[in-house]
C-alpha positions in Angstrom: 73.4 15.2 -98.5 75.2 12.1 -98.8 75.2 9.1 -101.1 73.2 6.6 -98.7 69.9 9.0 -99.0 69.3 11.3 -101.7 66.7 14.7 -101.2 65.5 16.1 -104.6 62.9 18.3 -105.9 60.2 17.2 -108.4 57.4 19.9 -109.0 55.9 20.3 -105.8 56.8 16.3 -104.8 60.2 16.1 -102.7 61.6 12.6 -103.5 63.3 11.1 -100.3 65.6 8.4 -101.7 66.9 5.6 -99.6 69.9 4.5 -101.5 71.7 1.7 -100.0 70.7 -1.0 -103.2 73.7 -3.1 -102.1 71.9 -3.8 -98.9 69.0 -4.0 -100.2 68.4 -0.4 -98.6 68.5 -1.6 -95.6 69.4 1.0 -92.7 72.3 1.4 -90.5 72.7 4.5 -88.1 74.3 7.1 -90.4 71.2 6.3 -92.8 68.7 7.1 -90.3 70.2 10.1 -89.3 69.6 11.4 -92.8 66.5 10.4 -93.4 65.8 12.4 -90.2 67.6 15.1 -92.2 65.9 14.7 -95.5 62.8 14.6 -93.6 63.3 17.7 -91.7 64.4 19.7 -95.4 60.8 18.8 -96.5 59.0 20.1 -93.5 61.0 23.0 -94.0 60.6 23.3 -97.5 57.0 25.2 -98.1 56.7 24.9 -101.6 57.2 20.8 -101.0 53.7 19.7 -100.1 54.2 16.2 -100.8 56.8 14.2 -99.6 57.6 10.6 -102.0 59.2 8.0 -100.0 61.5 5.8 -101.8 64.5 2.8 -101.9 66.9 2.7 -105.1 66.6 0.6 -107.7 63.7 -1.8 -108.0 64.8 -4.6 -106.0 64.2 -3.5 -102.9 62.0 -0.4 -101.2 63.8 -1.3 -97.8 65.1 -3.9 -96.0 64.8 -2.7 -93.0 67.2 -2.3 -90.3 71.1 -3.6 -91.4 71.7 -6.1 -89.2 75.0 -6.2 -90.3 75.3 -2.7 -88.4 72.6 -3.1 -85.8 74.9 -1.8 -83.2 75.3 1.7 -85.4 70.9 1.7 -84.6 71.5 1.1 -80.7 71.8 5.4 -79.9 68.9 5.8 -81.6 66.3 3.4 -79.8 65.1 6.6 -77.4 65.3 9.1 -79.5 61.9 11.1 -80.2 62.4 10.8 -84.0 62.9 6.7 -84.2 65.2 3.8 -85.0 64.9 4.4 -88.0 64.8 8.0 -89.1 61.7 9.8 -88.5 59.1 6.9 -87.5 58.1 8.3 -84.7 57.0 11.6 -86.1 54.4 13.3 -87.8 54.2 14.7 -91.1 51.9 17.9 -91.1 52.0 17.7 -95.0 50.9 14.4 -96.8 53.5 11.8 -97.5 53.4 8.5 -100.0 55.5 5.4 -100.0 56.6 4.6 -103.4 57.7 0.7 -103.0 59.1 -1.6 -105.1 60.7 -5.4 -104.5 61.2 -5.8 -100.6 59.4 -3.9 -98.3 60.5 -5.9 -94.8 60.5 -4.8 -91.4 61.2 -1.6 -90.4 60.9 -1.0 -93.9 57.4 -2.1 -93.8 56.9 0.5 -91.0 58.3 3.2 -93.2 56.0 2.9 -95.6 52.7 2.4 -92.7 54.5 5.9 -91.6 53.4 7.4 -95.4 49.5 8.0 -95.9 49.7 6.1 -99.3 51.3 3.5 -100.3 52.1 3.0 -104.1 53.2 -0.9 -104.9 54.7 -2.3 -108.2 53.4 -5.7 -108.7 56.5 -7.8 -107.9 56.3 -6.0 -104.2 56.3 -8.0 -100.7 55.5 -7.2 -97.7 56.5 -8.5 -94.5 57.3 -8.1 -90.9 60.0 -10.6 -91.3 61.7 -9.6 -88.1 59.3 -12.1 -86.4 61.5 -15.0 -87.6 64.8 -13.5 -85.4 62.8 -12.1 -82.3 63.1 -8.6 -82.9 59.8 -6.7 -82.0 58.4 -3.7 -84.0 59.5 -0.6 -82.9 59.1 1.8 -85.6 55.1 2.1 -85.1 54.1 -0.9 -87.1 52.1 -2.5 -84.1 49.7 1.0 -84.2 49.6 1.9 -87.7 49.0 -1.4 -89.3 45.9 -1.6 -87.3 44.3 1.5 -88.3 45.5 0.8 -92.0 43.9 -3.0 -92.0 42.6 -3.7 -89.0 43.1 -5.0 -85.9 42.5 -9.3 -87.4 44.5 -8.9 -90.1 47.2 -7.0 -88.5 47.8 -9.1 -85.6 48.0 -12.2 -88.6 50.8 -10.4 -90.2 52.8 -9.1 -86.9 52.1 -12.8 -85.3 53.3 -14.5 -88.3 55.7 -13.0 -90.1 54.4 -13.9 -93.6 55.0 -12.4 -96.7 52.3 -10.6 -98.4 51.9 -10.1 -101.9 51.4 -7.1 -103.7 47.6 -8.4 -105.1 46.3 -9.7 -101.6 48.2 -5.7 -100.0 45.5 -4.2 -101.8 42.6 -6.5 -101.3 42.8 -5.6 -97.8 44.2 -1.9 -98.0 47.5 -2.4 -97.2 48.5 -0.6 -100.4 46.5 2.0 -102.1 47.4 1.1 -105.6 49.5 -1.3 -107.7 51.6 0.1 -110.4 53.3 -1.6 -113.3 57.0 -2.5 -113.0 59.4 0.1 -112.8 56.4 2.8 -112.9 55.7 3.3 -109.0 57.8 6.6 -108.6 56.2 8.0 -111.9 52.9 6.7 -109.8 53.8 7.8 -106.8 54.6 11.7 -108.2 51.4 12.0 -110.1 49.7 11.3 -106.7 51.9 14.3 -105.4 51.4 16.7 -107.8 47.7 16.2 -107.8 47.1 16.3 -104.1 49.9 19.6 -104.2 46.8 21.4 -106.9 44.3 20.9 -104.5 43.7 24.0 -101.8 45.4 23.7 -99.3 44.4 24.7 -96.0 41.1 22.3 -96.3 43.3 19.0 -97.9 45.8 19.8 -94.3 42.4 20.5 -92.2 40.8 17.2 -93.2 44.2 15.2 -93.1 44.7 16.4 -89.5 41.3 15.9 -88.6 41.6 12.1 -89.7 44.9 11.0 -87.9 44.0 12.8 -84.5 40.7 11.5 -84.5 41.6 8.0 -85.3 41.9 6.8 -81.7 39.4 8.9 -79.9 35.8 8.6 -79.1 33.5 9.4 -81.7 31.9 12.7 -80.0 35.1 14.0 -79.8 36.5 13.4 -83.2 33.4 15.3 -84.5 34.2 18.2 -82.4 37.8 17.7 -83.4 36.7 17.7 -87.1 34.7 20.9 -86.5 37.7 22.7 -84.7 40.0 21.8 -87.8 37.6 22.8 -90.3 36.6 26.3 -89.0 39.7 28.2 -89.7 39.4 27.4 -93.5 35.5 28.5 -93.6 36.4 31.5 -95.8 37.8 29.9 -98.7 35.5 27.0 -98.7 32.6 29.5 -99.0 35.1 30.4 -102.4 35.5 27.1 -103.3 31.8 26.3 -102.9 30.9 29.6 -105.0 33.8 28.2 -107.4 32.4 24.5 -108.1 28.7 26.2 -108.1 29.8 28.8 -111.3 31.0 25.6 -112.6 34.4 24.6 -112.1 35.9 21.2 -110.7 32.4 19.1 -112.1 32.2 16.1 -113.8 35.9 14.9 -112.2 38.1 17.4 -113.2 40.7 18.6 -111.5 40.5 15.2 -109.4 44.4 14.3 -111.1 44.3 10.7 -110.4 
């Protein structure tokens, strides 16, 4: 895969690597096509089960779009994947932003794409494309919502403002702060424990969650139900497992 984005292999993580740091790893066309790429080696890739979203260096998670080649991004606004790479999918394995420095725009909506989000504390956040008129169309005006809420998402899509790494957490924007330089490191022991628990219930319950997020409550309980029954048999082992003893008292919980 080429220089600009980087696929590698760590345990049973898959590190996605944007690695433009002289643009602040912002994105141009040929940048998105291969995150699209890298994207699609993970879902391919069955002994991947977590996928670690990341930007070079530890200025910057991502920019965002490169203005500077905005016109490279124009063949890509109808695609099903998105602007910028893969926004408009869905991961069927569970995916974590690992961000450090700048996390702007369309970068911010790469990392609302990821189910957790990992921040060093020198991190900011920001839907800075506010300030030029350019509206959100990587899925930041859905996911922020169901990741904050609909009053404090509307105050940071309205706005513009920067966000800080301490007040992302206080209102869930980020699901941990890590020390400088440590957020990858973070980021993979996250992945490997979510990769040790069994599977078919941790992809069951994650599935369950995101369908159900929009839809009446009656029917995300029967969705829920649906989801769980095909992994009956080896909860029954699981619950006969944890009962003889094993997994008590927080082990095995790896994070």
């Amino acid at each position: 895969m080429a220089d600009a984005v980087t696929y590698e292999r760590h345990g049973a993580a898959a590190v996605l690597t944007i690695d433009r740091p002289e643009r602040r790893n912002a994105i141009d066309g040929a940048t998105a096509e291969l995150l699209t790429d890298g994207y699609r080696a993970f879902v391919a890739d069955d002994a991947a089960r977590v996928l670690v979203l990341t930007g070079a260096g530890e200025l910057a998670f991502c920019a965002g779009a490169d203005l500077k080649a905005i016109e490279t991004l124009g063949p890509r606004l109808e695609l099903d994947d998105g602007p910028l790479g893969f926004t408009r999918l869905i991961s069927p394995k569970p995916t974590i932003a690992a961000i450090s420095g700048w996390c702007l725009a369309g970068g911010l909506e790469l990392a609302l794409w990821c189910d957790l989000r990992i921040a060093t504390t020198d991190a900011r956040l920001g839907f800075t494309e506010r300030r030029f008129g350019v509206p959100l169309i990587d899925g930041g005006t859905q996911r922020l919502p169901r990741i904050v809420g609909l009053g404090r998402a509307l105050d940071m899509i309205l706005t513009g403002r920067i966000v800080e790494a301490d007040e992302a957490l206080r209102i869930g924007l980020v699901t941990e702060i890590a020390a400088a330089g440590r957020h990858l490191d973070r980021a993979l022991e996250y992945a490997e424990a979510l990769a040790a628990f069994p599977q078919d219930t941790l992809l069951a319950d994650r599935s369950a969650a995101l369908e159900g997020i929009g839809v009446p409550f009656g029917q995300g309980m029967r969705l829920e139900a649906r989801s769980a029954q095909p992994t009956l048999a080896s909860a029954w082992g699981g619950a006969a497992r944890f009962a003889a003893g094993e997994g008590r008292g927080g082990a095995g919980s790896g994070v």
